[in-house]
C-alpha positions as CSV (number, residue, x, y, z in Angstrom):
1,X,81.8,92.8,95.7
2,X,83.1,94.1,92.1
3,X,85.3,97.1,92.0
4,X,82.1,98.9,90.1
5,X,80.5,98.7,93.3
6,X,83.2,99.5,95.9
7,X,83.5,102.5,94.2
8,X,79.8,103.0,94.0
9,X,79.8,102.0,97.7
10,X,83.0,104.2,98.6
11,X,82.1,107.1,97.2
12,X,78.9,107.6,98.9
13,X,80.4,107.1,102.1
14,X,83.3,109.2,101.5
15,X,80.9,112.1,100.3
16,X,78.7,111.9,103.4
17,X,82.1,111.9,105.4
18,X,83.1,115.3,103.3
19,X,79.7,116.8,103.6
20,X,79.6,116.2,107.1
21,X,83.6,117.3,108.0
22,X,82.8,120.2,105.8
23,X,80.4,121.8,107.6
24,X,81.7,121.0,111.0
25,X,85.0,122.6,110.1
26,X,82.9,125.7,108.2
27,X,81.6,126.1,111.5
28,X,84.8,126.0,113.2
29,X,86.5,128.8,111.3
30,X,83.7,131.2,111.2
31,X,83.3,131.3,115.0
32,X,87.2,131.3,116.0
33,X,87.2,133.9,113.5
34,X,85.3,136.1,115.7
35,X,87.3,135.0,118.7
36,X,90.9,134.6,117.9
37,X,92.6,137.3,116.0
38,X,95.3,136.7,113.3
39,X,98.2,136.8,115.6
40,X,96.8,133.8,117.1
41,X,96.4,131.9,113.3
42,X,99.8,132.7,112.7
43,X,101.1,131.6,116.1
44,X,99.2,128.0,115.1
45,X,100.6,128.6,111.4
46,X,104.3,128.5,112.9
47,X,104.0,125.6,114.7
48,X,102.3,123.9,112.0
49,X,104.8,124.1,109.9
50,X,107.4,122.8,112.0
51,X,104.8,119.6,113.2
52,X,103.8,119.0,109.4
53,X,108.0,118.6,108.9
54,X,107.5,115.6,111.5
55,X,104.7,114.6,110.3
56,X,106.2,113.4,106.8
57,X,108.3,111.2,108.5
58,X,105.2,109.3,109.8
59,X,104.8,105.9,108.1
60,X,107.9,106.2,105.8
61,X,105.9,105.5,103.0
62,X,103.9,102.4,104.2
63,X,100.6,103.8,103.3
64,X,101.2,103.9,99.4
65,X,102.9,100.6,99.6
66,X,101.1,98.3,101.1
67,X,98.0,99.5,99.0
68,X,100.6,99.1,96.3
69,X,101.3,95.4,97.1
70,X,98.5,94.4,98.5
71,X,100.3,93.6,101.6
72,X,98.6,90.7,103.8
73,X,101.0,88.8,105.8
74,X,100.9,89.6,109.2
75,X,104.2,89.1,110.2
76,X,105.0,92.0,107.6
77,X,102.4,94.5,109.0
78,X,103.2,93.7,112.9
79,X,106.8,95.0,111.9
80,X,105.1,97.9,110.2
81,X,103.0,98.7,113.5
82,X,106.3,98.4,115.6
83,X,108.1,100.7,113.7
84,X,105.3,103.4,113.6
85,X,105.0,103.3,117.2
86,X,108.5,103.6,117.5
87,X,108.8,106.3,114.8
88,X,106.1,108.1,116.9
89,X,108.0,108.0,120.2
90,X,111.1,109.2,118.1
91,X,109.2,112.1,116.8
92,X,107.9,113.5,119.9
93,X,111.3,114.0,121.3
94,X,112.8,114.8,118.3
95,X,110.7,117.5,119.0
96,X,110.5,118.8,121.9
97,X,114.3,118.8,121.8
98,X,114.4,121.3,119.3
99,X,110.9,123.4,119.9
100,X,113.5,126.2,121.5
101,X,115.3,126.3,118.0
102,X,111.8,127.6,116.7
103,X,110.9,129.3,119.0
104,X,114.0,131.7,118.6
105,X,113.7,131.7,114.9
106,X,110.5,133.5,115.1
107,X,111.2,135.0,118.3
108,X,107.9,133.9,119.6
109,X,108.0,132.5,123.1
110,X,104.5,131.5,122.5
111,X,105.5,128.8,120.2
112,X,106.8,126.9,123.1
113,X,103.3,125.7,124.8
114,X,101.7,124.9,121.4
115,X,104.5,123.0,119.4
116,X,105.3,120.6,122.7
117,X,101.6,119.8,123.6
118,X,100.9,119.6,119.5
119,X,103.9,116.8,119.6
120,X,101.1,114.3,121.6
121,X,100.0,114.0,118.4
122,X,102.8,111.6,117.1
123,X,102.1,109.6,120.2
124,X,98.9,109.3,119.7
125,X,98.5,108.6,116.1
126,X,101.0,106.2,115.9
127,X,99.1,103.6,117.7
128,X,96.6,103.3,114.9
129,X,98.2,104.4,111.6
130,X,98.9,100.6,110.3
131,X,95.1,100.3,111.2
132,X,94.2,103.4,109.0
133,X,96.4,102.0,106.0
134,X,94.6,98.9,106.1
135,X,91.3,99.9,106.2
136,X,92.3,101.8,103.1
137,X,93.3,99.1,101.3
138,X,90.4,97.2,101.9
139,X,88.2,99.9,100.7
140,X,86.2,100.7,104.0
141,X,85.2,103.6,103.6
142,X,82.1,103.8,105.6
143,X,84.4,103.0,108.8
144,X,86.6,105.5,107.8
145,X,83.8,107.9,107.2
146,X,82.2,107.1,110.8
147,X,86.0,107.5,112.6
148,X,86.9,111.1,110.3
149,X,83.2,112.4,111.5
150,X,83.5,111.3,115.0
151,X,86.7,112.7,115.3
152,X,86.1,115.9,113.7
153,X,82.6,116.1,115.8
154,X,84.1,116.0,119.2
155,X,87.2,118.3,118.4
156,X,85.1,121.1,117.4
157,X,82.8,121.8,120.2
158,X,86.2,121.5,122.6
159,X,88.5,123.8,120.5
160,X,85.5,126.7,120.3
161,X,84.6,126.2,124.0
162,X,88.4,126.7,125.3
163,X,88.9,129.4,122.8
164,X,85.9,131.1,124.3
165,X,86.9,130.5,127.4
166,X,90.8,132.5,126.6
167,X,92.8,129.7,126.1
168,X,94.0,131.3,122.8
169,X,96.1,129.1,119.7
170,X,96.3,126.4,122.7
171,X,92.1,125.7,121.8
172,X,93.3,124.6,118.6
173,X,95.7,122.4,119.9
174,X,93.7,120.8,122.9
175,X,90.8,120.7,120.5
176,X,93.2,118.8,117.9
177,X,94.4,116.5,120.2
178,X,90.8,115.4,121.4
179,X,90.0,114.7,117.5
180,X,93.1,112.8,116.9
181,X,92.5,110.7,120.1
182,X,88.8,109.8,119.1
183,X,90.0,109.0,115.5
184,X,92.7,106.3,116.7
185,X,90.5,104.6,119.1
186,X,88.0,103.9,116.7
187,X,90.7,102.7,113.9
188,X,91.8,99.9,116.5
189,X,88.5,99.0,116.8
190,X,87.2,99.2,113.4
191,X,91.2,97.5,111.9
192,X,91.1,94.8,115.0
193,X,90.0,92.2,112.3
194,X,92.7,93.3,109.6
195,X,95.7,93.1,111.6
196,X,96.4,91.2,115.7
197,X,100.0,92.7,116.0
198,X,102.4,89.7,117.3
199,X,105.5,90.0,118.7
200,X,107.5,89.6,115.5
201,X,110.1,92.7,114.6
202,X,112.7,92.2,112.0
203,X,113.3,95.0,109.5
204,X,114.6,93.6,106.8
205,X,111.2,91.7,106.0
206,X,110.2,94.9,105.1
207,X,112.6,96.4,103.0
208,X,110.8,96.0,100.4
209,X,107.8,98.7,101.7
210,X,111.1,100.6,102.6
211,X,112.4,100.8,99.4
212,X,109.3,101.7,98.3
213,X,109.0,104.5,100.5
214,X,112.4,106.2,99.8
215,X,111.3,108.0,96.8
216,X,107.9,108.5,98.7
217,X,109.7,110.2,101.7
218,X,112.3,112.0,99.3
219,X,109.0,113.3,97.6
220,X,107.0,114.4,101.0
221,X,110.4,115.9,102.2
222,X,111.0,118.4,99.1
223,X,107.3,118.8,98.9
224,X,107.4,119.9,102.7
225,X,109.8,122.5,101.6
226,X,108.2,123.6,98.5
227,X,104.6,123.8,100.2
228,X,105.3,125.6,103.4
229,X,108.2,127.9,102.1
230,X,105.8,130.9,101.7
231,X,105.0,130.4,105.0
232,X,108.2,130.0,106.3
233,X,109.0,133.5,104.6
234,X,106.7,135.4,105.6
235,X,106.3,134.1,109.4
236,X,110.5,134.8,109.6
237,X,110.3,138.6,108.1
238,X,106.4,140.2,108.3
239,X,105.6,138.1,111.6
240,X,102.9,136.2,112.6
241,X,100.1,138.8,112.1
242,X,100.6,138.5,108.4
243,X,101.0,134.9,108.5
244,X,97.8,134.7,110.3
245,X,96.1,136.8,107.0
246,X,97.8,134.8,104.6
247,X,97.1,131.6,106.2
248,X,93.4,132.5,106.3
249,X,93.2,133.7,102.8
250,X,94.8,130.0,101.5
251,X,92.4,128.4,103.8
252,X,89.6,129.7,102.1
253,X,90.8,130.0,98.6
254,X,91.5,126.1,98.6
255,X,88.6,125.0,100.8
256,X,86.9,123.8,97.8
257,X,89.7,121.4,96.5
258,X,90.5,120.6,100.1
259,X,87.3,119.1,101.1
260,X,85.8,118.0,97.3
261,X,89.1,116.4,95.8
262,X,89.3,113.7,98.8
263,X,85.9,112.7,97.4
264,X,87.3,111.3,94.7
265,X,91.0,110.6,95.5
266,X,90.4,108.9,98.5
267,X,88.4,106.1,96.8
268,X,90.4,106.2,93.1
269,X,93.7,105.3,94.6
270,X,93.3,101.5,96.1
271,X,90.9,101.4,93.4
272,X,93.6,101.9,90.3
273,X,95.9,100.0,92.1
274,X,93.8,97.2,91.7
275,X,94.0,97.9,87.7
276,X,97.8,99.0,87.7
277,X,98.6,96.1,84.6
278,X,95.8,97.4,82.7
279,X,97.0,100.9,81.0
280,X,93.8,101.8,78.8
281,X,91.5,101.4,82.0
282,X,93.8,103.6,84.0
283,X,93.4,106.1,81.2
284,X,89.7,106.2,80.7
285,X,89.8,106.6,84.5
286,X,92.6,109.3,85.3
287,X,90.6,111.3,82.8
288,X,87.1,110.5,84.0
289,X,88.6,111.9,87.6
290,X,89.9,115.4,85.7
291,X,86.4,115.5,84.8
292,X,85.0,115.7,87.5
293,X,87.5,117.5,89.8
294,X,86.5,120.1,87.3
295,X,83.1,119.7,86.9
296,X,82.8,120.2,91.0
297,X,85.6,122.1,91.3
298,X,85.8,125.0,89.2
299,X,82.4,126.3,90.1
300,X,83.0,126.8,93.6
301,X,86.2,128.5,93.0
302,X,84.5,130.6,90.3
303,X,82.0,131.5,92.8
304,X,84.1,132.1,95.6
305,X,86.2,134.4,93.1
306,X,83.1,136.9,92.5
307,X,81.7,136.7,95.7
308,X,85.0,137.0,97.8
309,X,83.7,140.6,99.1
310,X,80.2,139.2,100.3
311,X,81.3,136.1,101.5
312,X,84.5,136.8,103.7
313,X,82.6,139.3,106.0
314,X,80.1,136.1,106.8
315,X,82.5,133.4,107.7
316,X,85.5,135.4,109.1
317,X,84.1,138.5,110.8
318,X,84.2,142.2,109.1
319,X,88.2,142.9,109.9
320,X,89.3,140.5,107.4
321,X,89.5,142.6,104.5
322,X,93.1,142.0,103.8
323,X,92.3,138.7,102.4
324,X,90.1,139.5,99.5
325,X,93.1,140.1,96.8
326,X,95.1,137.2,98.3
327,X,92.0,134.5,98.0
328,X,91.4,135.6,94.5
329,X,94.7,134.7,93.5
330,X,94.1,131.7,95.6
331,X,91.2,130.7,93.3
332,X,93.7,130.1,90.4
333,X,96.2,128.1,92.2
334,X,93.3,126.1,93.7
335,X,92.0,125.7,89.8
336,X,95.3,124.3,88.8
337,X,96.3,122.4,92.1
338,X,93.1,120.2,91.8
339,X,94.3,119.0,88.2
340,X,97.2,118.0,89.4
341,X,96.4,116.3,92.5
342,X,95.6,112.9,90.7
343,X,98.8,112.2,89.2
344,X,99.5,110.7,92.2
345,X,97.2,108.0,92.1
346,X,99.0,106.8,88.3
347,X,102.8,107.1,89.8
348,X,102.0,104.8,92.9
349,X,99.9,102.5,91.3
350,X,102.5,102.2,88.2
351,X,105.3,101.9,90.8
352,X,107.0,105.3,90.1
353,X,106.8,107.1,93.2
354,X,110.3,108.5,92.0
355,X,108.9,110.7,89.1
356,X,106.9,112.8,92.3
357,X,110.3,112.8,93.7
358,X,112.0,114.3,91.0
359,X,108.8,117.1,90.0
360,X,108.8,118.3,93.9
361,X,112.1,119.3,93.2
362,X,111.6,121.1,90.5
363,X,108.5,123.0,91.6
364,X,110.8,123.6,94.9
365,X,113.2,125.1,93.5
366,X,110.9,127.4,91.1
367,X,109.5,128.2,94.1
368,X,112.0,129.2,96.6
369,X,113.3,132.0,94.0
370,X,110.0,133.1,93.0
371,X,108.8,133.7,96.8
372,X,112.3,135.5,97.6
373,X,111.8,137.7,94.3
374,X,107.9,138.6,94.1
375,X,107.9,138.5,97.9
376,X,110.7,140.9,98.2
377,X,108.6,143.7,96.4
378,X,104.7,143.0,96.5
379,X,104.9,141.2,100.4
380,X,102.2,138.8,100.4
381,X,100.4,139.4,97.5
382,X,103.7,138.5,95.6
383,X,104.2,135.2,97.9
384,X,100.9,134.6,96.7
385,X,101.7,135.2,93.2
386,X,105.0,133.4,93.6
387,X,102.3,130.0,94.8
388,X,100.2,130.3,91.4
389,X,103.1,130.5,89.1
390,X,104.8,127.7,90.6
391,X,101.7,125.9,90.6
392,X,101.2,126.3,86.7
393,X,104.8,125.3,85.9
394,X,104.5,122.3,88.0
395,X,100.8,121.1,86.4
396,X,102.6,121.6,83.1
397,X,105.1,119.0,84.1
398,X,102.6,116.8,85.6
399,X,101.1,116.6,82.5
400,X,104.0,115.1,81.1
401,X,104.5,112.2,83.3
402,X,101.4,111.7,83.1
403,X,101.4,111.2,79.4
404,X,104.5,109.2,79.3
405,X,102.9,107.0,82.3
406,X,99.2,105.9,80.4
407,X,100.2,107.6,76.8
408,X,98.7,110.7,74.7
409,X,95.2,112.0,76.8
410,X,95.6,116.0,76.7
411,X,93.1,116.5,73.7
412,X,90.4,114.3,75.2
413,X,91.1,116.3,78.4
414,X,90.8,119.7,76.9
415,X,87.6,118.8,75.4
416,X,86.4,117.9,78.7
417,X,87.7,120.8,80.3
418,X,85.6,123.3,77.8
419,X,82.3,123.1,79.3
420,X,83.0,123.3,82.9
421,X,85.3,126.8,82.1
422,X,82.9,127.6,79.9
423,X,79.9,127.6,82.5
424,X,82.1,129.3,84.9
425,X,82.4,132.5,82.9
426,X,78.9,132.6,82.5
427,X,78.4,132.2,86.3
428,X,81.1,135.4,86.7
429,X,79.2,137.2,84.4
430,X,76.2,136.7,86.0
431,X,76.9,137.4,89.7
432,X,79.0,140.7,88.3
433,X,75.6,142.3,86.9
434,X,74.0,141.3,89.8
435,X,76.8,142.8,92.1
436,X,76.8,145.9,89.8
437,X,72.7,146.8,89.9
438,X,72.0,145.5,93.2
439,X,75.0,145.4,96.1
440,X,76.8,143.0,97.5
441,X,76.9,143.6,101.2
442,X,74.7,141.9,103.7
443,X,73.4,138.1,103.9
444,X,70.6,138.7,101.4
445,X,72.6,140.2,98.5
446,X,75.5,136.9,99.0
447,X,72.4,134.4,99.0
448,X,71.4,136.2,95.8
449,X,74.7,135.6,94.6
450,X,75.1,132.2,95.2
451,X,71.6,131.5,94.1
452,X,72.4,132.9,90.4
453,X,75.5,131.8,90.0
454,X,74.1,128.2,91.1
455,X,71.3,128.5,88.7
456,X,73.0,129.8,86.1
457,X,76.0,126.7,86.5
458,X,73.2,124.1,87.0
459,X,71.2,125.3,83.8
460,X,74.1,125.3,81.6
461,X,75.0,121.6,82.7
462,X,72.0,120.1,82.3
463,X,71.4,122.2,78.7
464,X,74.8,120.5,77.1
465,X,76.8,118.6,79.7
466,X,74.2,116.2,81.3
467,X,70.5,114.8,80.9
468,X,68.2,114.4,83.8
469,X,68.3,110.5,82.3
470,X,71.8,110.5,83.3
471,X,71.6,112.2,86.9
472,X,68.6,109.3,87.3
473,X,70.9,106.5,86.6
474,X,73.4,107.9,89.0
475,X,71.1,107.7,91.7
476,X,69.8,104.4,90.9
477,X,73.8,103.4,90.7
478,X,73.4,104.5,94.4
């Protein structure tokens, strides 16, 4: 099969995956919502932060680079599954060991039961990573698809019925620990054909996927730091209640990018690492990917921006009015986040995992004195603010390495960029007169909303952006 048609192939799998995950985990938040309250979200948001510190540490790299390098021998990748399996077992009493270290930093004896059980995880997973990686590389995406749904469908209906039944922050983590399990099952049976683990173990066969990984773990580590030091703040001084809003708010104000970016990023990275020696290819492509991160981007967050008053009431409950300032800020960062996302898929394939490395650190540090400063007089609308600037110097300098990486592309880029900001205004505008004349509140005046603001989007793009010839030859691509 060409690489034309894995892509083609790829990406429709990966967007019924998306579609599908989306609404399952839509679902998910609007009911808890309505059953947990934000004590309990920030309880979760705690020991997330401290799992997610683990978590880096999971495959030392070995995702990127075996896609990288193509890696086949199986001598190679039974060392890698050894060493995930014992990185996992290392993990989970890592720690437990030092869960009463947390739990004293937030003074939160809660903390206890949900980090411990949550460390299962690195048990679990570990079993199947090398199997995940793999399947990756080889551009399966319609087993992947199948194992992310299954995984997803089974954790919900378990994590809504416990918290119904009063199990509290521990439905998420039972629930999450059901999804996980289902997930690695089906990667050892889906990978069994990629990879029969022997009994082979010697590390220095692998230092190549080591070295590799160095700058990659140096990269996740700082970028651990720099992406969960807002919450890290404001769980230590305004508690977990606050956490709980802000953590909602940023779940909301990047659900967009979270579940539409994958879409594309997912598919593009094996994909341009199969074209890494071919630099005008790579550009045509990086910029075809801003394009449409944009194109389906930037309308959701535009809508979500206008609508925030209508739609928060709907999915969260009517108590969650503290969010609506915070996920409007959110909206920005999520506009520039999703631009910036895909300069990972240049460095790795180009073999410069070092120049993520060395722009993590940067935005960290931008970051840790912006959050102390704006946090320190506007609470978590500063932290907030503190996230979008950082985000904007950091997209600035992505830009860079981008350019030095594949050469000049910024003017093509903002020519692109016109139309989609351009229709997104026009869908503001549009909602706002609607909102002004006719209300906002209630189901009927938010499908109202969306309906115009679609409609005026989807007019607009097919007026100077597209043709219905083109949207037929992208379903006959299909």
């Amino acid at each position: 099969m060409s690489i034309k048609s894995k892509a083609i192939n790829s990406g429709k799998w990966v967007t019924i995956s998306t579609v599908v995950q989306t609404l399952i985990q839509f679902a998910q938040i609007a009911v808890l919502a309505r059953l947990l309250d934000s004590t309990t979200f920030g309880i979760v948001g705690m020991s997330a932060i401290f799992i997610a510190f683990f978590s880096m540490l999971g495959d030392l790299g070995f995702t990127n680079s075996i896609i990288h390098k193509q890696e086949t021998d199986q001598s190679i990748l039974s060392t890698v599954y050894f060493v995930n399996i014992l990185l996992g077992l290392v993990m989970f009493l890592l720690i437990c060991l030092l869960c009463p270290l947390v739990v004293s930093f937030y003074h939160e004896p809660r903390l206890y039961k949900v980090i411990t059980r949550t460390a299962l995880v690195f048990l679990i997973t570990s079993l199947g990573s090398i199997y995940s990686i793999l399947l990756k590389k080889e551009v399966r995406f319609k087993e992947i698809a199948i194992i992310d749904i299954s995984g997803n469908g089974l954790g919900f209906p378990v994590t809504v019925f416990l918290a119904y039944k009063g199990f509290a922050e521990l439905a998420l983590v039972y629930g999450g620990l059901v999804s996980h399990s289902t997930r690695t099952l089906l990667e050892i049976y889906f990978g069994r054909d990629l990879l029969r683990p022997k009994l082979y173990f010697k590390i220095r066969e692998i230092k190549d996927h080591l070295k590799f990984g160095m700058y990659n773990f140096g990269e996740a580590f700082f970028n651990f730091i720099q992406g969960n030091w807002d919450n890290i703040i404001i769980g230590k001084i305004l508690g977990a209640r606050y956490l709980g809003i802000y953590t909602l708010a940023l779940q909301l104000g990047y659900y967009p990018i979270s579940k539409l970016n994958p879409l594309i990023l997912r598919v593009a990275y094996p994909l341009i690492a199969k074209l890494k020696d071919d630099v005008e290819s790579m550009k045509r492509t990086y910029l075809k990917i801003l394009d449409i991160l944009s194109y389906f981007n930037y309308p959701l967050l535009a809508g979500l921006f206008i609508t925030v008053e209508s739609i928060v009431p709907l999915v969260y409950g009517p108590h969650w009015q503290e969010t609506f300032p915070l996920i409007k800020i959110f909206v920005f960062v999520g506009a520039a986040s999703c631009l910036s996302q895909p300069l990972f898929t240049i460095a790795y394939s180009k073999g410069k995992p070092q120049y993520l490395f060395y722009l993590t650190i940067v935005s960290l540090t931008v970051k840790v004195i912006l959050v102390y400063v704006l946090g320190k007089y506007w609470s978590v609308v500063g932290v907030a603010l503190a996230l979008l600037f950082t985000e904007l110097i950091s997209l600035t300098i992505n830009f860079f390495i981008v350019h030095f990486l594949i050469g000049n592309f910024f003017k093509e880029f903002l020519r692109n960029l016109f139309k989609p900001v351009a229709f997104c205004l026009a869908l503001i505008i549009g909602v706002y007169f609607y909102k002004l004349f006719f209300g906002y509140v209630g189901i009927y005046n938010t499908i109202a909303e969306i309906a115009i603001g679609g409609a005026i989007y989807i007019i607009l793009t097919f007026s100077f952006k597209y043709t219905f010839a083109d949207v037929k030859d992208l379903k006959r691509s299909f």
